[in-house]
Backbone as JSON Lines, residues from 0, in Angstrom:
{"i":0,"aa":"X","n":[110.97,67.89,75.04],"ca":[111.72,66.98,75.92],"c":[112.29,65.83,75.08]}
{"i":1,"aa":"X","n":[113.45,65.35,75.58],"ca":[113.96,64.27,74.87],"c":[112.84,62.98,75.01]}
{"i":2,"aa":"X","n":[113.42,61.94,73.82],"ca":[112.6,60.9,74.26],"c":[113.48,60.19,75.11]}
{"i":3,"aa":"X","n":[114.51,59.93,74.84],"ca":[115.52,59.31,75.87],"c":[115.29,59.45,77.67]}
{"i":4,"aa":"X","n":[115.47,61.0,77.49],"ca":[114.73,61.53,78.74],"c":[113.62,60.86,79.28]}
{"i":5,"aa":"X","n":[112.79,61.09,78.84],"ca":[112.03,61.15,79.16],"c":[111.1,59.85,79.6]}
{"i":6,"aa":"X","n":[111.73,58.8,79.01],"ca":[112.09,57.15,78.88],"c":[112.3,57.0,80.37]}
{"i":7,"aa":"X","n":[113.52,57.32,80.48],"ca":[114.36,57.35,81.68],"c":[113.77,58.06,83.14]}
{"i":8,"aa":"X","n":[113.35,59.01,82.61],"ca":[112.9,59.89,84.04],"c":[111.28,58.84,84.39]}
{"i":9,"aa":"X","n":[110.96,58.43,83.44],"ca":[109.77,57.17,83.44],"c":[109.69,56.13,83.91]}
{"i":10,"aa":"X","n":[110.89,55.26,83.92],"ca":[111.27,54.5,84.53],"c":[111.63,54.33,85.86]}
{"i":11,"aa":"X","n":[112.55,55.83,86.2],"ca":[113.13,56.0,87.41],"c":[112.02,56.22,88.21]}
{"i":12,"aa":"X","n":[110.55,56.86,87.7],"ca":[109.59,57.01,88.5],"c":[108.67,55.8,88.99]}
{"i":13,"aa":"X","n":[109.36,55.11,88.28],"ca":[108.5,53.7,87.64],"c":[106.63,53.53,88.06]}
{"i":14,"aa":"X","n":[106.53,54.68,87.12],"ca":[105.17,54.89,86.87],"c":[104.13,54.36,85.76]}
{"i":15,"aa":"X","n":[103.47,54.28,85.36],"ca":[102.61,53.99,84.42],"c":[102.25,54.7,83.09]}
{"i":16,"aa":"X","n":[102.61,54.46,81.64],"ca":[102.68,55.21,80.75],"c":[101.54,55.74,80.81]}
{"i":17,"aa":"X","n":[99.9,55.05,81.12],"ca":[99.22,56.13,81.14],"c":[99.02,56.95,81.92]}
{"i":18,"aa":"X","n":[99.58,57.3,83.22],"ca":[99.62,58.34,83.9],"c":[100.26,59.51,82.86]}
{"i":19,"aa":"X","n":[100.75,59.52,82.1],"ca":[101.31,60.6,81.08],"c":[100.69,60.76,79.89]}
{"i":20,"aa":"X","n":[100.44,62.31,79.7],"ca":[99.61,63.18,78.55],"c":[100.73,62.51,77.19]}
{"i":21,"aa":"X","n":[101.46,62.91,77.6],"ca":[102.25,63.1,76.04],"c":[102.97,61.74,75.47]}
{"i":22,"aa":"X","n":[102.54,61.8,73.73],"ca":[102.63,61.16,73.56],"c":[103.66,60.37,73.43]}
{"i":23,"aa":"X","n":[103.52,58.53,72.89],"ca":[104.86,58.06,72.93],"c":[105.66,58.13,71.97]}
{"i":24,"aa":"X","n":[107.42,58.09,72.25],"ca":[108.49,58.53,71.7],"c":[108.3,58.84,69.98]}
């Protein structure tokens, strides 16, 4: 996955980085 993406789809969820496995960009 992009990091850009994936930035973005993160934001738009505006969720919490640690709710996510993978690592950062």
């Amino acid at each position: 996955m992009n990091v850009r993406y994936f930035a973005a789809a993160r934001a738009a969820a505006g969720v919490e980085e640690e709710h996510f496995d993978l690592p950062p960009g």
